[in-house]
C-alpha positions as CSV (number, residue, x, y, z in Angstrom):
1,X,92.6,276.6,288.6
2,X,91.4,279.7,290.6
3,X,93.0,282.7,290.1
4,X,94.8,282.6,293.8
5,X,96.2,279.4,292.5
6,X,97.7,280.8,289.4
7,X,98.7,284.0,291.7
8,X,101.0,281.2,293.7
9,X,102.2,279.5,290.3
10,X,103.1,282.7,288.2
11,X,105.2,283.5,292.0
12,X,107.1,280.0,291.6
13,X,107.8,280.2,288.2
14,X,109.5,283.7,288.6
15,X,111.8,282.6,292.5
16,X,112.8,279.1,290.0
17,X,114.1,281.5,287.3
18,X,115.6,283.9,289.5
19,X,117.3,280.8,291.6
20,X,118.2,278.9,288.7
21,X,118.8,280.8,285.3
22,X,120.2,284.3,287.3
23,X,116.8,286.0,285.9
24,X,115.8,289.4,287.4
25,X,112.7,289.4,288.6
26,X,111.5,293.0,288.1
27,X,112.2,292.2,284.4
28,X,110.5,288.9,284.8
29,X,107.6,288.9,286.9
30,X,105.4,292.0,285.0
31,X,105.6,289.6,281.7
32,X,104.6,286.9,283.3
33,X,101.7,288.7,285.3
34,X,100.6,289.8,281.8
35,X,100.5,286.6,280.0
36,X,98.7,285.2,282.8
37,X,96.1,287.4,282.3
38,X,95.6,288.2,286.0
39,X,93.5,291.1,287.7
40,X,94.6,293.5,289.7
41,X,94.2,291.6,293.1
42,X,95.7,288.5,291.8
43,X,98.1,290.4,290.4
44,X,99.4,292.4,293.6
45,X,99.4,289.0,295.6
46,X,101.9,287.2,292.9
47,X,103.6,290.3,293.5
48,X,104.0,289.9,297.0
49,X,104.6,286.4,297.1
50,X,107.5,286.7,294.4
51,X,109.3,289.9,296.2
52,X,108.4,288.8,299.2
53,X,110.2,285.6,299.3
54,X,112.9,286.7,297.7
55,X,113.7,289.4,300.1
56,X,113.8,287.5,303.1
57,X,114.4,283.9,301.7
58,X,117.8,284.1,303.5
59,X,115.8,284.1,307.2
60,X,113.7,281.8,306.0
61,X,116.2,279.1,304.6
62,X,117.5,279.0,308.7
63,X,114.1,278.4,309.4
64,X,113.2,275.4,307.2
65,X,116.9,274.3,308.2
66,X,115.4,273.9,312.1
67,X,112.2,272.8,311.1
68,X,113.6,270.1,308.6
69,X,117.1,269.1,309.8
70,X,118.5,269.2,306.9
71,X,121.1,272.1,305.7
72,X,119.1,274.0,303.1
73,X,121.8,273.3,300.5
74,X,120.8,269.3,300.7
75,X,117.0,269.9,299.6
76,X,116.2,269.4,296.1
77,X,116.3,272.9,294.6
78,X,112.6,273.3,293.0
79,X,111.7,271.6,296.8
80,X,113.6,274.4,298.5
81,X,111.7,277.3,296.3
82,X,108.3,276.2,297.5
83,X,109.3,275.8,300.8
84,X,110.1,279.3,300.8
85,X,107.2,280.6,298.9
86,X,105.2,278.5,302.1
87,X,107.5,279.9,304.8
88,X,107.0,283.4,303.6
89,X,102.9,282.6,303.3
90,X,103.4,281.3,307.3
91,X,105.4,283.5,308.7
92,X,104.8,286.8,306.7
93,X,101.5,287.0,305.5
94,X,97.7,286.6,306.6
95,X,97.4,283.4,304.5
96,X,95.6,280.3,306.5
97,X,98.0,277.8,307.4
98,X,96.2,274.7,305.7
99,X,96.0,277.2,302.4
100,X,99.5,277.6,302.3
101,X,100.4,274.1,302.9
102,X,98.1,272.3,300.7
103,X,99.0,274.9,297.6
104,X,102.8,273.9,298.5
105,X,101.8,269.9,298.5
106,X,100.3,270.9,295.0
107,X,103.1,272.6,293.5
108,X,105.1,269.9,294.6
109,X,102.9,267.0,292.5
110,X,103.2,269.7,289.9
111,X,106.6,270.3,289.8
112,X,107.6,266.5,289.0
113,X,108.2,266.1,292.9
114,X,105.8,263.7,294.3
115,X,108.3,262.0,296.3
116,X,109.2,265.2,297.8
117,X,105.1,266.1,298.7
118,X,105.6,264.3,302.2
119,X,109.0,266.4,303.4
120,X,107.4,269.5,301.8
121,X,104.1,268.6,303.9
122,X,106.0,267.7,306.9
123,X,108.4,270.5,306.9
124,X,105.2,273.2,306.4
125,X,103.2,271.9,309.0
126,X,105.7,271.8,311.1
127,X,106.8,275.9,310.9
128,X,102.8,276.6,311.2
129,X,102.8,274.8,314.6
130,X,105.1,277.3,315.8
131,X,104.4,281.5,316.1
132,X,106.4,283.5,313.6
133,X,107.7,285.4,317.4
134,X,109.1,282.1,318.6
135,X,110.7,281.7,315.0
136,X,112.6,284.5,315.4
137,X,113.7,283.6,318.9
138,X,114.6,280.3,317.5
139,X,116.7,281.6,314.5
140,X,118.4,284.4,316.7
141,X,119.5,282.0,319.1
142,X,122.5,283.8,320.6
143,X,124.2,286.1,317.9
144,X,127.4,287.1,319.0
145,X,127.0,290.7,317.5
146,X,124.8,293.4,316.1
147,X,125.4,293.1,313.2
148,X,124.7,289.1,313.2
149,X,121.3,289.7,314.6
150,X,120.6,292.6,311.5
151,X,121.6,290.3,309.1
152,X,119.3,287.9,310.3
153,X,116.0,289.9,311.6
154,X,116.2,291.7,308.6
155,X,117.4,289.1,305.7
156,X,120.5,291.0,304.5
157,X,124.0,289.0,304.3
158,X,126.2,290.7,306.9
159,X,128.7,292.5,304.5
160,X,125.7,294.0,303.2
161,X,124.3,295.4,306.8
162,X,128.0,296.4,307.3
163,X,128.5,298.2,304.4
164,X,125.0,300.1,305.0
165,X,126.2,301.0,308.4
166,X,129.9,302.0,307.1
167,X,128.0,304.6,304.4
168,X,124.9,305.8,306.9
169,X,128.0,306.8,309.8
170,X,130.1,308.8,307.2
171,X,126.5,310.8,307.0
172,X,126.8,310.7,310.7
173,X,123.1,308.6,310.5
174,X,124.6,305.2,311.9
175,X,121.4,305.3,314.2
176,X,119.0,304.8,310.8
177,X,120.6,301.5,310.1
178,X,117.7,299.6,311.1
179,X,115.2,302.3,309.3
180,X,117.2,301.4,306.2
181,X,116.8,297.9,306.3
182,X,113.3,297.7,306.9
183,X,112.9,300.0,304.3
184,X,115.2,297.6,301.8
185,X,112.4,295.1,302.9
186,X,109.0,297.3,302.1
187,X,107.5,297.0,298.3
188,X,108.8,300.5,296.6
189,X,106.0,302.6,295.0
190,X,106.0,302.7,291.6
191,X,107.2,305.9,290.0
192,X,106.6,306.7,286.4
193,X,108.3,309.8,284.3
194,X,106.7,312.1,281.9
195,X,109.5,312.8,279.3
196,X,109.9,316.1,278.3
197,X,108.7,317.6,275.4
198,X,106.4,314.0,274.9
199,X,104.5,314.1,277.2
200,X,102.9,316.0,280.4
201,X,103.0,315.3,283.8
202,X,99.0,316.2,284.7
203,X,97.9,315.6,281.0
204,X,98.8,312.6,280.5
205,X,99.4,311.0,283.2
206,X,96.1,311.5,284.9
207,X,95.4,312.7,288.5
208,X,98.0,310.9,289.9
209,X,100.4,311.4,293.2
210,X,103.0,314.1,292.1
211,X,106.7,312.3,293.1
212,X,108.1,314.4,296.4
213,X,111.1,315.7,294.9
214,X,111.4,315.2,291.1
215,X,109.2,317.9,288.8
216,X,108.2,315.1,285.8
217,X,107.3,312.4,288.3
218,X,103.8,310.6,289.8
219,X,103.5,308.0,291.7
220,X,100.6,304.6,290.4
221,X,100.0,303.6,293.5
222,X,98.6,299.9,292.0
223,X,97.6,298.5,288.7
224,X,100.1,297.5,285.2
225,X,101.6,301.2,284.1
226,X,100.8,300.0,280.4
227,X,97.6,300.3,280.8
228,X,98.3,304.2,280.3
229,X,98.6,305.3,276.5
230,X,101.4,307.3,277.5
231,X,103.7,304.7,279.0
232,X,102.7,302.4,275.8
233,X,103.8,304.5,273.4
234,X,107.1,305.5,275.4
235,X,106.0,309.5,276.3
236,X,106.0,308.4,279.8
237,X,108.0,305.4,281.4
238,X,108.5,303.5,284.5
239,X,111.3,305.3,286.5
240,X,112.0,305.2,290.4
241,X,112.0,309.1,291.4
242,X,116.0,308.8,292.7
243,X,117.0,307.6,289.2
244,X,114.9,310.8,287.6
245,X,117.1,313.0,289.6
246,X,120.3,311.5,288.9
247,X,119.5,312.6,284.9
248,X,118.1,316.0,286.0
249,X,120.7,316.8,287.9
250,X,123.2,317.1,285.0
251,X,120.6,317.9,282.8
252,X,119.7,321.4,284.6
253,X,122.9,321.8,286.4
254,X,123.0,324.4,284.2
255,X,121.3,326.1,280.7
256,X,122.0,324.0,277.8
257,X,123.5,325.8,274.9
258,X,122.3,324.5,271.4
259,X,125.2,322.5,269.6
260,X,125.9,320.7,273.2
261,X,126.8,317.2,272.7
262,X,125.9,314.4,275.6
263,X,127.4,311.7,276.6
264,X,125.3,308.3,278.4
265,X,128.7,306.2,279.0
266,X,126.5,303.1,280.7
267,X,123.4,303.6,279.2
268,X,121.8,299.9,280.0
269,X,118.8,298.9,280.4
270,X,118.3,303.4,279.1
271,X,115.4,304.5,281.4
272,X,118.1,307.6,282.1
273,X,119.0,308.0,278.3
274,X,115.4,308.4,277.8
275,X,115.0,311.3,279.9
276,X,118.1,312.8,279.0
277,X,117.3,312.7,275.0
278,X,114.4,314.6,275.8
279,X,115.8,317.1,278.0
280,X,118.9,317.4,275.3
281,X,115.9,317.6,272.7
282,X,114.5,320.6,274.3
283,X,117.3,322.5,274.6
284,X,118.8,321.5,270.9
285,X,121.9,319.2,272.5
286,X,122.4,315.8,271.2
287,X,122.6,312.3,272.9
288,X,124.7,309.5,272.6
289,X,124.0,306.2,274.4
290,X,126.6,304.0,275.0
291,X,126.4,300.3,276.3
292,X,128.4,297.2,276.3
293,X,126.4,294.3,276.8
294,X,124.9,293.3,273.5
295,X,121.3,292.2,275.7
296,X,121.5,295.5,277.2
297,X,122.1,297.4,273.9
298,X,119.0,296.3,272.9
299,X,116.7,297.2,275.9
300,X,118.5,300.9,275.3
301,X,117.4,300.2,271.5
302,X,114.1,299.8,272.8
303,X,113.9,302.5,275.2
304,X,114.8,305.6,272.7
305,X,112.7,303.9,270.4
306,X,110.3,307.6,270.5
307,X,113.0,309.5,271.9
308,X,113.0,313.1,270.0
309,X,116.1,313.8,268.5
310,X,117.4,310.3,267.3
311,X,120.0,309.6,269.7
312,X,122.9,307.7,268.7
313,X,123.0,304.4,269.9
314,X,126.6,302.3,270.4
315,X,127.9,299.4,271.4
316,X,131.2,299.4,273.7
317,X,133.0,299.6,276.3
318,X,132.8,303.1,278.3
319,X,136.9,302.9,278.3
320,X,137.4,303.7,275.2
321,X,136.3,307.3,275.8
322,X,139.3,307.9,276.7
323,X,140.5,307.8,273.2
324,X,138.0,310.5,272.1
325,X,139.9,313.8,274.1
326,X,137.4,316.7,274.8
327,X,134.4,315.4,272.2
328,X,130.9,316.0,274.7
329,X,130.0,318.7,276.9
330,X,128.1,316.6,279.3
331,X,128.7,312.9,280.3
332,X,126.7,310.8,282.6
333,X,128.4,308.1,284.0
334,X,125.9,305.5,285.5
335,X,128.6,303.6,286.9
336,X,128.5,299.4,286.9
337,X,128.1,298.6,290.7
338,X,126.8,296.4,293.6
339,X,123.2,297.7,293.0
340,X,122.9,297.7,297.2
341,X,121.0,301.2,297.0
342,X,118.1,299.1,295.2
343,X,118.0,296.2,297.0
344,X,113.9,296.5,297.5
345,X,113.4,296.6,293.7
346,X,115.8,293.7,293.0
347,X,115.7,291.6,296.1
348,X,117.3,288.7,294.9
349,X,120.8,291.2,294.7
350,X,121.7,290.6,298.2
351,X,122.2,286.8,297.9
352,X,123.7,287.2,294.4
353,X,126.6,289.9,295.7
354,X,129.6,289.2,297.6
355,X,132.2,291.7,299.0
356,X,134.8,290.4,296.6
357,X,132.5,292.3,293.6
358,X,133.3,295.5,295.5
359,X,137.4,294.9,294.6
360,X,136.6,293.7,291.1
361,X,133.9,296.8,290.5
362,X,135.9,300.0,291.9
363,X,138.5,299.5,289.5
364,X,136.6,299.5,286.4
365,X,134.4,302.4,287.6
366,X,137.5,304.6,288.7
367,X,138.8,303.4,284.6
368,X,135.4,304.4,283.4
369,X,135.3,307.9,285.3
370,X,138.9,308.5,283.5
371,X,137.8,307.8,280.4
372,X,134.5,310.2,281.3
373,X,137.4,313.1,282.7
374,X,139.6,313.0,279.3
375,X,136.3,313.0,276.9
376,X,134.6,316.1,278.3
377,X,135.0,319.0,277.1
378,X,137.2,322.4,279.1
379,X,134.0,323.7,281.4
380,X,131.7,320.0,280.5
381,X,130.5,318.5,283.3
382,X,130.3,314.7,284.7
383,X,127.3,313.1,286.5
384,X,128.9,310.1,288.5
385,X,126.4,307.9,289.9
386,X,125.6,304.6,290.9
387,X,122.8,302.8,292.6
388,X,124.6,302.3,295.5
389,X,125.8,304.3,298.8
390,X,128.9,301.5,299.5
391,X,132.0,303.9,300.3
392,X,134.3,302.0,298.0
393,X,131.8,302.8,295.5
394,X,130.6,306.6,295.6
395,X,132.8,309.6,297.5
396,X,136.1,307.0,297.8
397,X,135.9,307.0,293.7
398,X,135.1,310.3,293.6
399,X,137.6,311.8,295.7
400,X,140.4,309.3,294.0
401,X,139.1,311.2,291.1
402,X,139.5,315.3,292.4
403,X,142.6,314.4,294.3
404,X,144.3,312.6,290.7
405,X,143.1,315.6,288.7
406,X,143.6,319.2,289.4
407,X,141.3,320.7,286.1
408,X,138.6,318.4,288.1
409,X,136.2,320.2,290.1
410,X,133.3,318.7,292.4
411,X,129.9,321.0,291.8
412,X,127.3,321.6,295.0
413,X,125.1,319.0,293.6
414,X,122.8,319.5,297.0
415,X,122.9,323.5,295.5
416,X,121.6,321.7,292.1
417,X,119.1,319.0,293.3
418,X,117.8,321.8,295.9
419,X,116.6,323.8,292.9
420,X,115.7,320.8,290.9
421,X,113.5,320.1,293.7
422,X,112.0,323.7,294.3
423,X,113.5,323.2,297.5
424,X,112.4,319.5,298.7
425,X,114.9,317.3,298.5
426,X,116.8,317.8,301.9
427,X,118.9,315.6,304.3
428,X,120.5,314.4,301.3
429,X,124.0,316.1,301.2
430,X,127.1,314.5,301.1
431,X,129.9,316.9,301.2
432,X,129.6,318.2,297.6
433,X,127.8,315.0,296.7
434,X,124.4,313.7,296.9
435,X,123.2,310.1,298.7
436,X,119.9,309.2,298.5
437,X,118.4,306.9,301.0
438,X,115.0,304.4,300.3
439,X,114.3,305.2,304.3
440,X,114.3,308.8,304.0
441,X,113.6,309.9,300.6
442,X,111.4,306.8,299.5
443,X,113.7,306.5,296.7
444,X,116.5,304.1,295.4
445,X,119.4,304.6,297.1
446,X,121.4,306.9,293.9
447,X,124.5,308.3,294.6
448,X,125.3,311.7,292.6
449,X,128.2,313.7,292.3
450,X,128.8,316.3,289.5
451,X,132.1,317.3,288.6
452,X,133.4,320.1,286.1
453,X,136.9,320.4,284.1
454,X,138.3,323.5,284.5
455,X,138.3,325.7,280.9
């Protein structure tokens, strides 16, 4: 089997997972690249092929709907993934029609589908006889709004693109709606951390792109980050640049005085814990990492495995914080949430969401931030943040918050992440908040909001 063959396999066995077990495929899809053995051009094109499809499988579902006749929930599911994975092939990438249909007939046989090698054959052959332009037009047809013909151009379900729109017009941005999406749609760079006090950023993690904003940061532009000593051996890590700032900015909000206890409340899967042990390290603080989800526990396990310091590590739920009255000086609260400011590093989120998570989420994160207000300490401070810029989600929470507690006070966290940044980070202010945006910062979109409790 040629290595563009496996490429294609390694792809199908990730979109099946994601599809039918509720994998993630940014945990999947680097193990399987690595058992595969692949280079680094094979390598980049399974990437493509998995993120790719996944991204836009909802406009390409319509489309094998047209080209098929059949409603995309009547095709045999392990049919339907390689008809996407050829769709995406097609219409989205410089692959020859004949290569992508054959390799589909062949996953097919493969896949215990022979009876199914005809439709996928027919189906393929009939979206290569027709321009990826005259798709569009086809799929479009006549939406009866704007936000319709977002959700379909661009592959996000329309509560997403009306969420997006909701949060970029409280920034006064509305206009960048269509930046955003296309920007939820591009592969995101690959940002790695150098942990403080482990490792550093020049030394050891070779003459790299230096992140825009964050001070710790570069940017591997291609190739398997374990392929550098220092990610092995957990002095450096993988970390998207937004998430870097979201732990810098209560780590350097202000000096830490030795004693200081900290506080992760969420601390799954613990890329943030990591950088926060060190920076607690450095300035004699402790950590504690707290998570709920057994799986998750141990990916934080695994995470502060050479953190300096030896952080606690617990098992819980965040809520019960509120029993423990004025015990840390610092708490980060990574709050559970929709994930729709990382939608181009998890693609498959989109279809997985629905707006009813949004009523069951706000709740537990308003519960959680609560629980974060009672344990601080008189003069601690509180990182709220979450991986998302839904309203519901970031300033609603954290103005519910200020407005139910008068010792509660919201911190310039522009004022902070400006000096984090050595002035770079700009365009990113949110009242007293921060909102990072994939289309304008090139990182996840992390909202950040630090609060204090009055002495």
């Amino acid at each position: 089997m040629s290595g563009v063959q496996v490429s294609r396999a390694v792809a199908l066995e990730v979109i099946r997972a994601v599809n039918t077990d509720d994998a993630y495929a940014n945990l999947l899809l680097p193990a399987r690249l690595r058992r595969a053995g692949l280079g680094t051009a094979d390598a980049a094109l399974a990437t493509e092929l998995t993120y790719g499809t996944l991204r836009r499988s909802g406009y390409y579902d319509r489309v094998i709907e047209l080209a098929s006749g059949r409603q995309i929930d009547r095709i045999d599911g392990p049919l339907r993934d390689i008809l996407r994975l050829g769709t995406h092939q097609l219409l989205s990438m410089r692959v020859a029609p004949h290569a992508a249909v054959n390799e589909a007939v062949q996953q097919a046989k493969s896949s215990g589908k022979r009876s199914g090698t005809g439709f996928v054959n027919g189906v393929l052959r009939s979206i290569a006889r027709v321009d990826r332009e005259e798709w569009m037009h086809r799929v479009l047809g006549d939406p009866d709004d704007e936000d319709g013909r977002l959700a379909v151009v661009h592959s996000h379900p329309r509560w997403v693109v009306q969420a997006l729109r909701d949060a970029l017009a409280a920034d006064g941005s509305a206009l960048e709606l269509t930046y955003l999406l296309e920007a939820d749609n591009a592969p995101p760079k690959v940002g790695l951390v150098a942990l403080p006090g482990l490792a550093e950023r020049e030394a050891d993690l070779g003459p790299l792109p230096r992140t825009e904003f964050s001070p710790l940061g570069v940017v591997l532009g291609s190739g398997d980050p374990l392929s550098m000593s220092a990610v092995r051996d957990g002095r450096a890590r993988v970390q998207d640049e937004g998430s870097q700032l979201a732990a810098l900015a209560l780590s350097r909000a202000r000096p830490i005085e030795a004693g200081e206890k900290w506080l992760d409340m969420c601390a799954g899967p613990g890329g943030k814990a990591a950088l926060l042990a060190a920076e607690a390290y450095g300035g004699g603080a402790s950590l504690v990492a707290n998570e709920v989800a057994p799986t998750r526990v141990q990916l934080v396990r695994s995470s502060l495995a050479s953190a300096p310091g030896r952080p606690e590590i617990v098992e819980g739920d965040g809520r019960r914080y509120a029993d423990q009255p004025e015990s840390f000086d610092r708490i980060l609260l990574d709050a559970p949430c929709t994930g729709l400011g990382a939608l181009r590093r998890r693609p498959e989120a989109r279809w997985r969401k629905r707006p009813e998570d949004v009523s069951t989420l706000v709740p537990l994160q308003k519960a959680l931030l609560e629980a974060a207000i009672v344990a601080v300490v008189p003069g601690g401070l509180i990182a709220y943040v979450t991986c998302s810029p839904h309203l519901a989600e970031t300033r609603e929470v954290v103005d519910a918050a200020l407005a139910a507690h008068p010792e509660l006070v919201a911190v310039d966290t522009g004022a902070v992440l400006s000096e984090v940044t050595n002035g770079a980070l700009t365009h990113a202010a949110v009242g007293s908040a921060v909102q990072l945006w994939p289309h304008r910062h090139g990182t996840d979109g992390m909202f950040i909001s630090l609060l204090a409790k009055k002495h």
